[in-house]
N, CA, C and O atoms as a printed pandas DataFrame, in Angstrom:
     atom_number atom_name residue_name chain_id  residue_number  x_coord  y_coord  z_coord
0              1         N          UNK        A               1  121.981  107.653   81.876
1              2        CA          UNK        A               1  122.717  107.550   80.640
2              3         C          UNK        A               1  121.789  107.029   79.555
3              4         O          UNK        A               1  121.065  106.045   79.706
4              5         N          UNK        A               2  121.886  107.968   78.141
5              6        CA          UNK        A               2  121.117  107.228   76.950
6              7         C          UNK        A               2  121.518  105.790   76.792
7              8         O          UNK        A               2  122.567  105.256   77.152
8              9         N          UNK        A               3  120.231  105.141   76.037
9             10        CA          UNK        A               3  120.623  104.027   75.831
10            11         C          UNK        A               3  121.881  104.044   74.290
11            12         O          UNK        A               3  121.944  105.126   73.707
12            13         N          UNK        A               4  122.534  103.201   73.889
13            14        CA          UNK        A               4  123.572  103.240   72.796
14            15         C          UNK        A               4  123.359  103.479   71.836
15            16         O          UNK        A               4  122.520  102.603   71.624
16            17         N          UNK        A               5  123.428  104.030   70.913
17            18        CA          UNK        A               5  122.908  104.336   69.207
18            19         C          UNK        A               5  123.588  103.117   68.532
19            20         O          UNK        A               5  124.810  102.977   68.561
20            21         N          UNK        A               6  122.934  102.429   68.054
21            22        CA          UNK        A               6  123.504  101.207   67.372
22            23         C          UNK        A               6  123.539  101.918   65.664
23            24         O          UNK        A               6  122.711  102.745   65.284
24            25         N          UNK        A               7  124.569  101.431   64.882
25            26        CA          UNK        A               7  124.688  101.389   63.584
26            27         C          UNK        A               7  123.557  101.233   62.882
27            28         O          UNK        A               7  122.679  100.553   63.412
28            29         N          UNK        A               8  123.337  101.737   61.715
29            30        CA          UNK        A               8  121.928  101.647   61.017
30            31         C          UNK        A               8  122.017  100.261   60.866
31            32         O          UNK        A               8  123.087   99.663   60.980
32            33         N          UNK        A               9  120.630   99.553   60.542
33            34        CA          UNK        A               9  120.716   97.856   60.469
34            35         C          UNK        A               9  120.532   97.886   58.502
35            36         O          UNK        A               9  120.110   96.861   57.967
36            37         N          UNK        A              10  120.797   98.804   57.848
37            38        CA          UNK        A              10  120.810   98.525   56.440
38            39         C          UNK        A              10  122.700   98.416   56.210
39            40         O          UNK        A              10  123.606   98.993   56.812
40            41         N          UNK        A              11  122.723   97.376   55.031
41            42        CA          UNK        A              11  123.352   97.145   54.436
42            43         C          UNK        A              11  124.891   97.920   54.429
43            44         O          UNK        A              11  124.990   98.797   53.571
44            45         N          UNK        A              12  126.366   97.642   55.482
45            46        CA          UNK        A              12  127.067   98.393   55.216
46            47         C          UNK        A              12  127.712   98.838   53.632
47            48         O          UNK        A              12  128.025   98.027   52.761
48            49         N          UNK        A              13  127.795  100.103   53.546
49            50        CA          UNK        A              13  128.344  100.524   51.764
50            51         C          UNK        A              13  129.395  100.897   52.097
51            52         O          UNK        A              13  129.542  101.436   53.194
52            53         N          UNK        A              14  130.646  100.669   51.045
53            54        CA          UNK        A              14  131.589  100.942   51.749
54            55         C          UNK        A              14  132.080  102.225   51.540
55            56         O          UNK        A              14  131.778  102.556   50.393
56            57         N          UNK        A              15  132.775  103.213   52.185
57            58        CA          UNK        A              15  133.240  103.959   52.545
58            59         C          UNK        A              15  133.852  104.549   51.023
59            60         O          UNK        A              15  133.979  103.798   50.056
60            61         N          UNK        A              16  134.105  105.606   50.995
61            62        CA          UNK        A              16  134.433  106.404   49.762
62            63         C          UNK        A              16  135.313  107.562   49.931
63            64         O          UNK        A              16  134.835  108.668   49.681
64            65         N          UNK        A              17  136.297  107.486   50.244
65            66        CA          UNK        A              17  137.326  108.144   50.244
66            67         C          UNK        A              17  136.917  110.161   49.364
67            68         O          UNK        A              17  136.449  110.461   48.266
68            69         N          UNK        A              18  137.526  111.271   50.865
69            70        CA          UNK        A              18  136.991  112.051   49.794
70            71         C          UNK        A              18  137.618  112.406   48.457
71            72         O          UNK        A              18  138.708  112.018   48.038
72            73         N          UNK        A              19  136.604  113.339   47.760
73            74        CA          UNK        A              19  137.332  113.386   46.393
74            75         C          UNK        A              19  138.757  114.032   46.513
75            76         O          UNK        A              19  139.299  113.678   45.466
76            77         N          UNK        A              20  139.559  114.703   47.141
77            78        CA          UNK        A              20  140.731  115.220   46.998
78            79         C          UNK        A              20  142.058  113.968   47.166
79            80         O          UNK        A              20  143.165  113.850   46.641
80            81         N          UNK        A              21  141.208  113.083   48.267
81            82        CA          UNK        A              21  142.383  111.138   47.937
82            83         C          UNK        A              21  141.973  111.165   46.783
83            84         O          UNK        A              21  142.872  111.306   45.954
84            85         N          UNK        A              22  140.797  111.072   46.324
85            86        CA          UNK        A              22  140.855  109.953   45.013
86            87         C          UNK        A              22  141.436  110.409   44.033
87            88         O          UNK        A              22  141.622  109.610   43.115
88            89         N          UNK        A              23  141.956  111.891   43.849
89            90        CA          UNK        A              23  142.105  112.940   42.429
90            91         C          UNK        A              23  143.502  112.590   42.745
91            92         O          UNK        A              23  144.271  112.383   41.807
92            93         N          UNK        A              24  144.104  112.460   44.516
93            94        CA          UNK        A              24  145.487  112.343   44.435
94            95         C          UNK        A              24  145.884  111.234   43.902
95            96         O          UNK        A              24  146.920  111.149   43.243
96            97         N          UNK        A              25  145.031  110.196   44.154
97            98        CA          UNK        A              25  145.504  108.751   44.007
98            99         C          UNK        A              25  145.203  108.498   42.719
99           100         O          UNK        A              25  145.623  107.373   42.446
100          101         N          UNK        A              26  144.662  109.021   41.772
101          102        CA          UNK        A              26  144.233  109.135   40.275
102          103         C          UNK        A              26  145.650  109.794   39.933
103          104         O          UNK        A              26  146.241  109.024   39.177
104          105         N          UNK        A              27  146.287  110.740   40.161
105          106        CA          UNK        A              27  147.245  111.372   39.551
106          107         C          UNK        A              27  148.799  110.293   39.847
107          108         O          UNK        A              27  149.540  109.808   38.991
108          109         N          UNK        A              28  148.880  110.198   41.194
109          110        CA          UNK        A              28  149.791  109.142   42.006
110          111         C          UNK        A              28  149.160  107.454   42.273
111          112         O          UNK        A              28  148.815  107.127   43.408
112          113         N          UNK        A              29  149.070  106.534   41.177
113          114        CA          UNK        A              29  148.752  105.723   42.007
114          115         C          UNK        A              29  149.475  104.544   42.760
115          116         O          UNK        A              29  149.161  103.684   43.583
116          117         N          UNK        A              30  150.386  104.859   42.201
117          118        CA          UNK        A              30  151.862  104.054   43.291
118          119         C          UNK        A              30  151.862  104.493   44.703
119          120         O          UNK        A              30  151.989  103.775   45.696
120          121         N          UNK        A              31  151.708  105.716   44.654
121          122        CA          UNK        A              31  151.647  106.231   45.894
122          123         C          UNK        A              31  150.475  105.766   47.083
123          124         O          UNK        A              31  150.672  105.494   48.267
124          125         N          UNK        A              32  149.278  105.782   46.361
125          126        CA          UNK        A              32  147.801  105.148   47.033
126          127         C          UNK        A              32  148.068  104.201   47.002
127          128         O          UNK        A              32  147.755  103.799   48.123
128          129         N          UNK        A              33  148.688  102.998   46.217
129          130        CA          UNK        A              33  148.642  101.448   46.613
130          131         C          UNK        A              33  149.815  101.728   47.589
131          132         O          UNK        A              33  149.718  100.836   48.431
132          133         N          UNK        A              34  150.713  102.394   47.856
133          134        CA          UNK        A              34  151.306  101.710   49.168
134          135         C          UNK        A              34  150.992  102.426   50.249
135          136         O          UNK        A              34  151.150  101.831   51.315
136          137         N          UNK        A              35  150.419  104.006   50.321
137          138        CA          UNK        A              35  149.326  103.951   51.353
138          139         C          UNK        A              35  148.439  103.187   52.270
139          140         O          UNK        A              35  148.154  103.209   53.467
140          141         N          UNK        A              36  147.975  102.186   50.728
141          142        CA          UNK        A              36  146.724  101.218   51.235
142          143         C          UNK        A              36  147.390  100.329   51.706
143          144         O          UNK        A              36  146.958   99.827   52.744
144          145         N          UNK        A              37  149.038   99.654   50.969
145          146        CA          UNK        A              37  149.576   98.463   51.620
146          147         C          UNK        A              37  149.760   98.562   53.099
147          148         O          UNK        A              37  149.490   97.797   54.025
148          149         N          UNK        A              38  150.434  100.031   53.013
149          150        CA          UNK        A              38  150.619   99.887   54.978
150          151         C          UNK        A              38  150.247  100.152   55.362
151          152         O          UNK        A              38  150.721  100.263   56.493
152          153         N          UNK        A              39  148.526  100.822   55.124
153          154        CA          UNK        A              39  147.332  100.918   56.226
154          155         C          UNK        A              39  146.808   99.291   56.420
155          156         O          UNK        A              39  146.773   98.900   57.587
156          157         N          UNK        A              40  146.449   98.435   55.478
157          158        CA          UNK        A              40  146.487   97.071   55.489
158          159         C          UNK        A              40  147.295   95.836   56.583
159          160         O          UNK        A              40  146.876   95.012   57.396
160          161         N          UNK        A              41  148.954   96.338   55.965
161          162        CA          UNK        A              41  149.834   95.880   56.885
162          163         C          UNK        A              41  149.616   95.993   58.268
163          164         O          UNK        A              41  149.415   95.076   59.064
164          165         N          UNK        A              42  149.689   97.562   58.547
165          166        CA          UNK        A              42  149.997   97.851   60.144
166          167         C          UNK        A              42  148.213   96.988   61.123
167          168         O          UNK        A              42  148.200   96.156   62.030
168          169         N          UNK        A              43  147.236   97.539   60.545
169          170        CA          UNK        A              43  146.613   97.063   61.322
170          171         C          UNK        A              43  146.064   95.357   61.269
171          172         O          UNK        A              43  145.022   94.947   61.780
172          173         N          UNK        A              44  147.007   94.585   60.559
173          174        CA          UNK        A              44  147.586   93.033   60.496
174          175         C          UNK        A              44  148.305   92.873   61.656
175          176         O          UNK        A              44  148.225   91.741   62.134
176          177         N          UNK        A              45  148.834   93.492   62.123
177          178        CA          UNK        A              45  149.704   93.401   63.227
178          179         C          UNK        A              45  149.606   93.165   64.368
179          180         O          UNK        A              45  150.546   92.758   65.051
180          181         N          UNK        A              46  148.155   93.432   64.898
181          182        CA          UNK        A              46  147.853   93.391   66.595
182          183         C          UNK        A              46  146.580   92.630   66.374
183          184         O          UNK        A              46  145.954   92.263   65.379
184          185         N          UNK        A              47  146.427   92.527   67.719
185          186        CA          UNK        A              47  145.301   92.023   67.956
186          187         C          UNK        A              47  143.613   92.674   67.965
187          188         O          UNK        A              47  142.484   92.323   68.307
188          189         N          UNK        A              48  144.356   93.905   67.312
189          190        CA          UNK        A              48  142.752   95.057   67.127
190          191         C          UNK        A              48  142.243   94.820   66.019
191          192         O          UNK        A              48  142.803   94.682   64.931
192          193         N          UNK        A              49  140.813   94.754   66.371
193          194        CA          UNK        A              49  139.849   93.937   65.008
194          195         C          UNK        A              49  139.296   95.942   64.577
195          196         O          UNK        A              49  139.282   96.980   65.238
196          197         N          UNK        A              50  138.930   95.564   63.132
197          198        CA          UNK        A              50  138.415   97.109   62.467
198          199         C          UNK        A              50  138.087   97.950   63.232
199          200         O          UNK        A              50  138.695   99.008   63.069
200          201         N          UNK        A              51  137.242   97.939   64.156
201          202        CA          UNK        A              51  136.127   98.687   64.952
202          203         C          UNK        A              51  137.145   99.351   65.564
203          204         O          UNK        A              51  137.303  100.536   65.269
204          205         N          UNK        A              52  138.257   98.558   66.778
205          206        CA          UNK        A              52  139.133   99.207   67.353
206          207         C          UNK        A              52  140.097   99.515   67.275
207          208         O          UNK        A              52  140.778   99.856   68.242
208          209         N          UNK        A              53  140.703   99.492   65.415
209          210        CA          UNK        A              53  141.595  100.654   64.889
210          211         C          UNK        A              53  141.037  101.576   64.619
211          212         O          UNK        A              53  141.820  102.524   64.565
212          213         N          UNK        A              54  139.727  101.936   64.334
213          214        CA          UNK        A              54  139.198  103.319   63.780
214          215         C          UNK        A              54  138.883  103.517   64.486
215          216         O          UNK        A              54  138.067  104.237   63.911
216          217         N          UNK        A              55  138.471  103.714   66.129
217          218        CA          UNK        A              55  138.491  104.219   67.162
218          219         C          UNK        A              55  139.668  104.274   67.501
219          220         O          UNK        A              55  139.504  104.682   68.651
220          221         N          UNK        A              56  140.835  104.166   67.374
221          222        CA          UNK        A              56  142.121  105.095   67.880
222          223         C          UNK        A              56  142.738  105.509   67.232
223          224         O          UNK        A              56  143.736  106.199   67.440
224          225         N          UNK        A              57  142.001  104.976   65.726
225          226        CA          UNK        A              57  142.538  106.443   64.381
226          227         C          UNK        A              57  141.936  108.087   64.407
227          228         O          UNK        A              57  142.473  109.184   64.250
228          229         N          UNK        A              58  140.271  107.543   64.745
229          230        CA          UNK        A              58  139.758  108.806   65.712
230          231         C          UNK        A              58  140.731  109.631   66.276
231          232         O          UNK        A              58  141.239  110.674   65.864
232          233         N          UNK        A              59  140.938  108.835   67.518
233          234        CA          UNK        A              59  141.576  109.856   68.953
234          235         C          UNK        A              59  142.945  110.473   68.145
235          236         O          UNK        A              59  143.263  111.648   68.331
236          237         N          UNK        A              60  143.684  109.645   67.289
237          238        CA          UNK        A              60  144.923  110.380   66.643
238          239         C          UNK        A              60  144.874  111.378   65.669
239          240         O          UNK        A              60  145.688  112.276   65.455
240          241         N          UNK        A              61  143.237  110.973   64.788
241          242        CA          UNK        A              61  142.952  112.367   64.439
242          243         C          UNK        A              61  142.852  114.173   64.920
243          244         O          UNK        A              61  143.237  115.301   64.613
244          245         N          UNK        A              62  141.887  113.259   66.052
245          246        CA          UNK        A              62  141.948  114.182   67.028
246          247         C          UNK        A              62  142.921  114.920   67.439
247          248         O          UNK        A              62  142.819  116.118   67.173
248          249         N          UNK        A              63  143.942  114.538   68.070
249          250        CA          UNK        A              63  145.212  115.107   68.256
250          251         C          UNK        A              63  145.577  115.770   67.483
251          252         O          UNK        A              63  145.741  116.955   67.773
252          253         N          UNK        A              64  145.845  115.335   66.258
253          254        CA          UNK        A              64  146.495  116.054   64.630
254          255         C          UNK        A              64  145.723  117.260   64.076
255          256         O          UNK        A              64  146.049  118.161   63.304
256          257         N          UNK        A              65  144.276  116.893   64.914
257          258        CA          UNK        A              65  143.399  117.968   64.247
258          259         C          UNK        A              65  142.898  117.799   63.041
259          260         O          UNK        A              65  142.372  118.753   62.467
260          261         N          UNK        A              66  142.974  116.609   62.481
261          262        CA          UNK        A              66  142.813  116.254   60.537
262          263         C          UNK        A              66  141.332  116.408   60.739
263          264         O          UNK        A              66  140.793  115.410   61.219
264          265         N          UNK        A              67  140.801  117.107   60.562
265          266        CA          UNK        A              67  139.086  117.004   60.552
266          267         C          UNK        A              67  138.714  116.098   59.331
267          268         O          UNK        A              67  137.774  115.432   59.764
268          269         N          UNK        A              68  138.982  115.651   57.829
269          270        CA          UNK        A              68  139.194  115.146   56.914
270          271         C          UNK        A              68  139.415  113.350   57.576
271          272         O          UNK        A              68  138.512  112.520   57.474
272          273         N          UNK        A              69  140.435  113.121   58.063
273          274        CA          UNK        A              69  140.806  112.329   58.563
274          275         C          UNK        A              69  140.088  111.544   59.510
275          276         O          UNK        A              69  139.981  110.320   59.573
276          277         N          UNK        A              70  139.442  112.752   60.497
277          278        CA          UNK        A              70  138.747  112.012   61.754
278          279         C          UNK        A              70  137.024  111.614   61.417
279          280         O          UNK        A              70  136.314  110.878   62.102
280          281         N          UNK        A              71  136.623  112.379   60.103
281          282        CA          UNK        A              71  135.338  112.278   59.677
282          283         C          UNK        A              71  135.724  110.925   58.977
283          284         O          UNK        A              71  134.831  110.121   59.244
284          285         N          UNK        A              72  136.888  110.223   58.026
285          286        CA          UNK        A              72  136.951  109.322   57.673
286          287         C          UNK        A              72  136.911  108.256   58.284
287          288         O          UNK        A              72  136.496  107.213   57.779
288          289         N          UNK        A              73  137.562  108.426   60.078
289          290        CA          UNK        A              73  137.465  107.015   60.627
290          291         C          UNK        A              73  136.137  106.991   61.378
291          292         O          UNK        A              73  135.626  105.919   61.700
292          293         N          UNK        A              74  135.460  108.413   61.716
293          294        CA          UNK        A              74  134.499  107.882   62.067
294          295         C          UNK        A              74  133.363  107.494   61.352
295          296         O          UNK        A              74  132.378  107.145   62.003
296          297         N          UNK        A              75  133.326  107.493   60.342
297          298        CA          UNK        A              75  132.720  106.402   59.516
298          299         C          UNK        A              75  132.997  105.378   59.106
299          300         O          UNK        A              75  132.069  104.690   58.679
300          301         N          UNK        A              76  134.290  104.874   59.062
301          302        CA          UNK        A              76  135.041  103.906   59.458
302          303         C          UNK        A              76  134.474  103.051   60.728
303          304         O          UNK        A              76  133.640  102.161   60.560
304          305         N          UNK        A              77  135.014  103.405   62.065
305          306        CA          UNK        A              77  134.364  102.651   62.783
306          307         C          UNK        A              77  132.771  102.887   62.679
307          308         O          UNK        A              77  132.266  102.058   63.436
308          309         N          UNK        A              78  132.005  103.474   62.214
309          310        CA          UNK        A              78  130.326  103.071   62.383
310          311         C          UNK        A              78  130.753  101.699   61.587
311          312         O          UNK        A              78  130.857  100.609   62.150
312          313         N          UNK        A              79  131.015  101.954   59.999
313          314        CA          UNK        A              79  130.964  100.370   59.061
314          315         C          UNK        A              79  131.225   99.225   59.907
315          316         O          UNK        A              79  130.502   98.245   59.732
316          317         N          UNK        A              80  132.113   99.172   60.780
317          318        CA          UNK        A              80  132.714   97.929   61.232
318          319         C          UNK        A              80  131.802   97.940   62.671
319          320         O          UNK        A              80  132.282   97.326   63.624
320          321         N          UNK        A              81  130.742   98.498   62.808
321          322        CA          UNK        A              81  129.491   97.970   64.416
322          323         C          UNK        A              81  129.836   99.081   65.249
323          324         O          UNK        A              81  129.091   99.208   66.221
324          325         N          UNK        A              82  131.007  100.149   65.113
325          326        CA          UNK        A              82  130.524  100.914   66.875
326          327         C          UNK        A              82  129.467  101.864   66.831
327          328         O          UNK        A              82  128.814  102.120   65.820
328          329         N          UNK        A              83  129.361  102.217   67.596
329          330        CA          UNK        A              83  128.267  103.083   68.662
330          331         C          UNK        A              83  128.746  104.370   68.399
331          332         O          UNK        A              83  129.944  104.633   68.294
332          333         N          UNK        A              84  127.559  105.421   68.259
333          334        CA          UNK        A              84  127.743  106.984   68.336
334          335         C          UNK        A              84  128.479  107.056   69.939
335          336         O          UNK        A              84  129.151  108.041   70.244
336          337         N          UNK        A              85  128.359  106.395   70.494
337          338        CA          UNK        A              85  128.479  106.623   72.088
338          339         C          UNK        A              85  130.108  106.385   71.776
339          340         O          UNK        A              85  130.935  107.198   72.188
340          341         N          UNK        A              86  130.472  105.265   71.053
341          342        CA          UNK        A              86  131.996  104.643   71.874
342          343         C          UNK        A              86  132.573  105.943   71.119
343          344         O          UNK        A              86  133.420  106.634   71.687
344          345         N          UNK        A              87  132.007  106.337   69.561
345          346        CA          UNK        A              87  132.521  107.111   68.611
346          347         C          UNK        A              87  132.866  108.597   69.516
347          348         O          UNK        A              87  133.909  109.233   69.365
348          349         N          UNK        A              88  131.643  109.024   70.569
349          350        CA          UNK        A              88  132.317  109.993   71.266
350          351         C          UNK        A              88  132.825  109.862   72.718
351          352         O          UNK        A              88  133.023  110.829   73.453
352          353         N          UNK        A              89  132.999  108.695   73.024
353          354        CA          UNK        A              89  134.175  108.760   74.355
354          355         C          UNK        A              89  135.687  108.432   73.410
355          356         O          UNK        A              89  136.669  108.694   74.106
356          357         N          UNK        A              90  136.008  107.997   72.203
357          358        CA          UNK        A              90  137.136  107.790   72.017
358          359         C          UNK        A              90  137.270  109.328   71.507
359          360         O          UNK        A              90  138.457  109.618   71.359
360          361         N          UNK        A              91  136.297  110.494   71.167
361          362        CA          UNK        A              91  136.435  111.980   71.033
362          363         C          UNK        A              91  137.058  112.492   72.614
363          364         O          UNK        A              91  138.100  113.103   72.852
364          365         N          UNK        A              92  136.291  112.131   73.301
365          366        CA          UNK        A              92  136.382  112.977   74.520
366          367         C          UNK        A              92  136.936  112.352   75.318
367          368         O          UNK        A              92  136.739  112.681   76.488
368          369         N          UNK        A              93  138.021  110.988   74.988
369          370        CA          UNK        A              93  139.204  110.779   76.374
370          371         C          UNK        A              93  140.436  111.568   75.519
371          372         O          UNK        A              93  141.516  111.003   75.693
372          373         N          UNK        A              94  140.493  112.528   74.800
373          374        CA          UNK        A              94  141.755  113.658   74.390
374          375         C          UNK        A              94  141.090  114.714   74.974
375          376         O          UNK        A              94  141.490  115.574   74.189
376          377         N          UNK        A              95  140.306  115.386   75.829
377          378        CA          UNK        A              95  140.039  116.450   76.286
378          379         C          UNK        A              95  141.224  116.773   77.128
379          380         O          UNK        A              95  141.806  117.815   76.826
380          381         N          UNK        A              96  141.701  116.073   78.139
381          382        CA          UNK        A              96  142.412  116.356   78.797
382          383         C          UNK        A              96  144.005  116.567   78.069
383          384         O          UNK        A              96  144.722  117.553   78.234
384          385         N          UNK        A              97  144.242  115.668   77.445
385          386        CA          UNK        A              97  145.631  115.831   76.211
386          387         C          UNK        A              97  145.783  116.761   74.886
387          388         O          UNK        A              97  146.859  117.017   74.346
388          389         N          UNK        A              98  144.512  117.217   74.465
389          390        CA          UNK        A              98  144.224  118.224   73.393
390          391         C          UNK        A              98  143.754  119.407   74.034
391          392         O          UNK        A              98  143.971  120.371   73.300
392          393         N          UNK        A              99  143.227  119.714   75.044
393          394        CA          UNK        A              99  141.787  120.721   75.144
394          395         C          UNK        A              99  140.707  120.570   74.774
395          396         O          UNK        A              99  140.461  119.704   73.934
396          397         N          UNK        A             100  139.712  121.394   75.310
397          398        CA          UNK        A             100  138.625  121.652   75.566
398          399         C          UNK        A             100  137.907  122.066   73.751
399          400         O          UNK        A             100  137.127  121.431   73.041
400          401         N          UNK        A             101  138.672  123.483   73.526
401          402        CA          UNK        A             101  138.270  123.666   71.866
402          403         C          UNK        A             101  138.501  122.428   70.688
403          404         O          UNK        A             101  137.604  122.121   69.903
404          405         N          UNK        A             102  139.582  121.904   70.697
405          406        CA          UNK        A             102  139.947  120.911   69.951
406          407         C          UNK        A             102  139.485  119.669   69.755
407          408         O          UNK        A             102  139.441  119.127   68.651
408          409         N          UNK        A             103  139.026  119.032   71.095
409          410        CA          UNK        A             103  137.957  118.269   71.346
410          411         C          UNK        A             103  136.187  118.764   71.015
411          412         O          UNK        A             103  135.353  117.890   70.782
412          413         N          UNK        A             104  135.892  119.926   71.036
413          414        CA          UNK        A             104  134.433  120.137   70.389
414          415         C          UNK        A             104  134.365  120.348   69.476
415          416         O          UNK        A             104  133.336  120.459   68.810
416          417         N          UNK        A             105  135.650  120.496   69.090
417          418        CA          UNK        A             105  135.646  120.887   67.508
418          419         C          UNK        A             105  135.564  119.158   66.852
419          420         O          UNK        A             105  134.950  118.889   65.819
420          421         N          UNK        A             106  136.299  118.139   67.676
421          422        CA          UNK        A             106  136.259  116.979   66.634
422          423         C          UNK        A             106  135.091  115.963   66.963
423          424         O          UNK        A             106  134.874  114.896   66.389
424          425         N          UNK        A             107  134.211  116.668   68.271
425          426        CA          UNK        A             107  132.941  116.043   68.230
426          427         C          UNK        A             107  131.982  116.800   67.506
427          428         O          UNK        A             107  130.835  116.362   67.415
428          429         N          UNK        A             108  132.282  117.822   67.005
429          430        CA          UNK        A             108  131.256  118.667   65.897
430          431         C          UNK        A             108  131.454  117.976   65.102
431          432         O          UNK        A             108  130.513  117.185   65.172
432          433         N          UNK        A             109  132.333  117.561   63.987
433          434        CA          UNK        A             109  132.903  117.299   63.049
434          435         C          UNK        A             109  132.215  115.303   63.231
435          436         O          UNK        A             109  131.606  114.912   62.236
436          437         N          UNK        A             110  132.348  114.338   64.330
437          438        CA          UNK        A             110  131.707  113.490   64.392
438          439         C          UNK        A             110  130.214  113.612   64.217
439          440         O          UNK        A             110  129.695  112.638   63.672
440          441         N          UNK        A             111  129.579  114.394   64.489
441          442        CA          UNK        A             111  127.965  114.487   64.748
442          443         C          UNK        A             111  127.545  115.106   63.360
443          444         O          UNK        A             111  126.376  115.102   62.973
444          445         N          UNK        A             112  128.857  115.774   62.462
445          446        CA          UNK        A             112  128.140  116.075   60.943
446          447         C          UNK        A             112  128.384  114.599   60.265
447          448         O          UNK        A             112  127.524  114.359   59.417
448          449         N          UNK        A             113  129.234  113.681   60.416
449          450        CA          UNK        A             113  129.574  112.729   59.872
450          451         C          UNK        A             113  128.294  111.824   60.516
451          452         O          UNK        A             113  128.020  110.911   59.737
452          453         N          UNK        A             114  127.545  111.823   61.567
453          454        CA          UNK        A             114  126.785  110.923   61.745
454          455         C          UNK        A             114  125.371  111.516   60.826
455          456         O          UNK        A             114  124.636  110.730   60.227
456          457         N          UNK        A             115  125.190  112.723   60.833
457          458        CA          UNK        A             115  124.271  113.597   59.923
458          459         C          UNK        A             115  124.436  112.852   58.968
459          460         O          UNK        A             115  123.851  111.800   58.712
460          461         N          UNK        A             116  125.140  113.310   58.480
461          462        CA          UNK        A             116  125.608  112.727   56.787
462          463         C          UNK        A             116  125.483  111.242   56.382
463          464         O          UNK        A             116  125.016  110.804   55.331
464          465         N          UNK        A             117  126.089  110.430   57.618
465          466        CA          UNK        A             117  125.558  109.049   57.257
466          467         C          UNK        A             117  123.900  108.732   57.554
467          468         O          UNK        A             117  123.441  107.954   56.718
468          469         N          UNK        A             118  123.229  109.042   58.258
469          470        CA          UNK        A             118  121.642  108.953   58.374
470          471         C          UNK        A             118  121.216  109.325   57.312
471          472         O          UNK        A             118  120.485  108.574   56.665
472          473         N          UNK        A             119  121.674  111.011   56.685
473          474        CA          UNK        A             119  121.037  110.830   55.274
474          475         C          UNK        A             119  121.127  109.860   54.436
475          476         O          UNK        A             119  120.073  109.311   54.115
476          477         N          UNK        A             120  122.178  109.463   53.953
477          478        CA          UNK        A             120  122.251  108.449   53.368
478          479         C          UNK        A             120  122.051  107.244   53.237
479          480         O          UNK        A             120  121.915  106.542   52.235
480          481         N          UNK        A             121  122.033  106.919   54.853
481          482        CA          UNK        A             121  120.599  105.494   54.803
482          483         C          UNK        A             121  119.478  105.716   54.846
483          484         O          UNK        A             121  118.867  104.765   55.334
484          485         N          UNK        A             122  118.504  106.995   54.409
485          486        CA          UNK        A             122  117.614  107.275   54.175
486          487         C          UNK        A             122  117.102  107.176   52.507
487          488         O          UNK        A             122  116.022  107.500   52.014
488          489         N          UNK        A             123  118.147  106.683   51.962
489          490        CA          UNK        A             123  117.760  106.833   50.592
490          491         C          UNK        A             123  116.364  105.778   50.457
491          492         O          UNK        A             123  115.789  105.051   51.268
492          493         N          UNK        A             124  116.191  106.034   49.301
493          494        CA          UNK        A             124  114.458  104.810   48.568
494          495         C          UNK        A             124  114.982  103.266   49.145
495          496         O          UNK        A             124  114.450  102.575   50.014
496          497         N          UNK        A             125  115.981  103.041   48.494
497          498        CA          UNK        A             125  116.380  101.444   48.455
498          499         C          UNK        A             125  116.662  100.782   50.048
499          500         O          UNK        A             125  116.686   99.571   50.264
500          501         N          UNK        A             126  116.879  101.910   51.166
501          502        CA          UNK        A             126  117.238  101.491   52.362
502          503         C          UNK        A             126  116.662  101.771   53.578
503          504         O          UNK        A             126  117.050  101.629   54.737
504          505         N          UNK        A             127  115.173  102.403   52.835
505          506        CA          UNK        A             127  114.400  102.590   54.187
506          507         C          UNK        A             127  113.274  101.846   54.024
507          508         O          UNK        A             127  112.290  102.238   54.651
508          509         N          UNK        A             128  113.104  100.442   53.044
509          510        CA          UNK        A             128  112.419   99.613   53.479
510          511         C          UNK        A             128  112.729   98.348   53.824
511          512         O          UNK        A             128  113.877   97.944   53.637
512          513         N          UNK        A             129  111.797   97.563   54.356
513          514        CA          UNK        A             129  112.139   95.702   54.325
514          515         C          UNK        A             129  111.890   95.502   53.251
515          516         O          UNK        A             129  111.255   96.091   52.376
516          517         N          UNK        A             130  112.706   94.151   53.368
517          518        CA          UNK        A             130  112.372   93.296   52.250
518          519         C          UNK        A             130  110.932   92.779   51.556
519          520         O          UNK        A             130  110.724   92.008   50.619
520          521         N          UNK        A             131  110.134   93.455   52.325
521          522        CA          UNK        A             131  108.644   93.043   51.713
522          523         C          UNK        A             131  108.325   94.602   51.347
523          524         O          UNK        A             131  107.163   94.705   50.956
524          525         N          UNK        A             132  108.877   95.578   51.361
525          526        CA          UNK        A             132  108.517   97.103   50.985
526          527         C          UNK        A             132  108.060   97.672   51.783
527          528         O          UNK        A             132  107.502   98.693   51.381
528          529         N          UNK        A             133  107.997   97.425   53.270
529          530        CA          UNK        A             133  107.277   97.841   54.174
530          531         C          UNK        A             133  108.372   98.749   54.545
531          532         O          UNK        A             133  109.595   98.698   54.419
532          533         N          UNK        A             134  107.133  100.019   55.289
533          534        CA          UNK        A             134  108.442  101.498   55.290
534          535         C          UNK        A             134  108.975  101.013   56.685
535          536         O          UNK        A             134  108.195  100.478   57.473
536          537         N          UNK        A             135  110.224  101.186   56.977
537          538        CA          UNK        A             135  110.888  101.020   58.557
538          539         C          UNK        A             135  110.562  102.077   59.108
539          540         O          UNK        A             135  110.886  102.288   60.277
């Protein structure tokens, strides 16, 4: 077994909703603040810290099929410390409850979202130390 892909060690940024929330929530914003209240609320409720609500917002993506959705939490849980690894066993314990297509389809859809975040900690400001030295 590979060893774990740990989270980039630069600076988490936070997450940015895509542009089709933000145009909704620009047009509706009563609607987005209580979105946000009871995404807030509900996961107040248990004993699951960030990391391990967006790993079973994942798997419910999954199910639903929201590709939109499941690219959001899995960048979600990277921000809050998990692992490309946990990011695809919480993909691939719905194989058996979704299928086979539905499941590669939402680990495709994880592995462009991990694409996409590497680019972006590749920018000037985050691929050096603090003394300018290249990582």
């Amino acid at each position: 077994m590979s060893q774990p892909t740990q989270p980039s060690d630069s600076p988490a940024r936070p997450s940015q909703p895509p542009k089709t929330f933000q145009r909704f929530v620009a047009r509706y914003p009563v609607l987005g603040e209580a979105h946000q209240r009871v995404g807030r609320e509900v996961e107040s409720l248990g004993p699951l810290d960030a990391r391990q609500c967006a790993l079973v917002k994942i798997g419910i993506s999954l199910g639903a099929g929201l590709e939109s959705a499941l690219r959001s939490h899995v960048r979600r849980a990277l921000e809050a410390g998990a692992t490309h690894e946990e990011v695809e066993q919480a993909i691939l314990l719905g194989m058996n409850t979704v299928g086979f297509p539905r499941t590669v389809a939402a680990w495709s859809w994880a592995h462009e979202q991990f694409d996409r975040n590497a680019g972006e900690s590749k920018s000037p400001n985050t691929n050096t130390d603090a003394g300018g030295k290249q990582r």
